[in-house]
C-alpha angles and dihedrals in degrees: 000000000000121000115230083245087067099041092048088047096060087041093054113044103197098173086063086045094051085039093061095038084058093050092048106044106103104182094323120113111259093234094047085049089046093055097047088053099045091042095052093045089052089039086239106309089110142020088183120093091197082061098055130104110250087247098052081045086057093040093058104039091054095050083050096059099049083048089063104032085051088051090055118109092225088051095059100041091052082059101051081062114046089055091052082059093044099050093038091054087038088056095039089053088040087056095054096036095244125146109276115194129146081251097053089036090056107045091051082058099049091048084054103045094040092247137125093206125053105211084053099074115108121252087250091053097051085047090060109044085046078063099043086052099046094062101038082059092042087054093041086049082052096045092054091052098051092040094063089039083059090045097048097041075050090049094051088048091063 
């Protein structure tokens, strides 16, 4: 049978907790980073991980995650780009008075990309649907304006 050191062990990953501390410093001392992280998680009652619930540990590893995976390059640059899309399918939808909501917008990407989850789609292939959309919305701009220039030379003929 398992001690509850064991079991607590396996529930808490602290080489990926000093790994992501690691990833994160920035000029501030590890220890000093460690003990903002574990105080705010605990709301101040630890600054101590060993001390935290197993709950407050998962919390905050998660959050911790998302905080370096938001502070990568690739991440951000991923993100300029899906809301390019987004904006450029959202435009395109506006123009012809369709329904534009993040669902709709999304699914529309995914079908054109061959995924079934948007934040799946490749950085090329974003690229391109942004592309694709910006010029289905360019020639849809085009066709309005000559539209009402063939509606107003009709409309000095009557």
């Amino acid at each position: 049978m398992k001690t509850q050191n064991e079991q607590v062990s396996r529930t808490r990953d602290y080489r990926t907790f000093y790994a992501l501390l690691r990833e994160m410093r920035g000029g501030v001392p590890e220890d000093e980073l460690k003990e903002t992280w574990v105080s705010n998680y605990t709301n101040g009652r630890t600054t101590s991980a060993q001390e935290m619930t197993n709950v407050e540990f998962a919390l905050m590893l998660g959050a911790m995650e998302l905080h370096v995976r938001e502070t990568d390059p690739k991440f951000v640059e991923l993100n300029k780009w899906r809301k390019r899309v987004m904006a450029a399918i959202g435009g395109w939808l506006k123009s012809r008075n369709r329904t534009e909501n993040a669902a709709v917008i999304k699914a529309i990407a995914c079908r054109a990309a061959g995924k079934d989850d948007f934040n799946k789609i490749p950085l090329n292939r974003l690229r391109a649907i942004y592309g694709e959309w910006c010029g289905k919305n360019k020639v849809s701009v085009e066709t309005v304006g000559i539209m009402k220039e063939f509606e107003g030379s009709l409309a000095m003929m009557n």
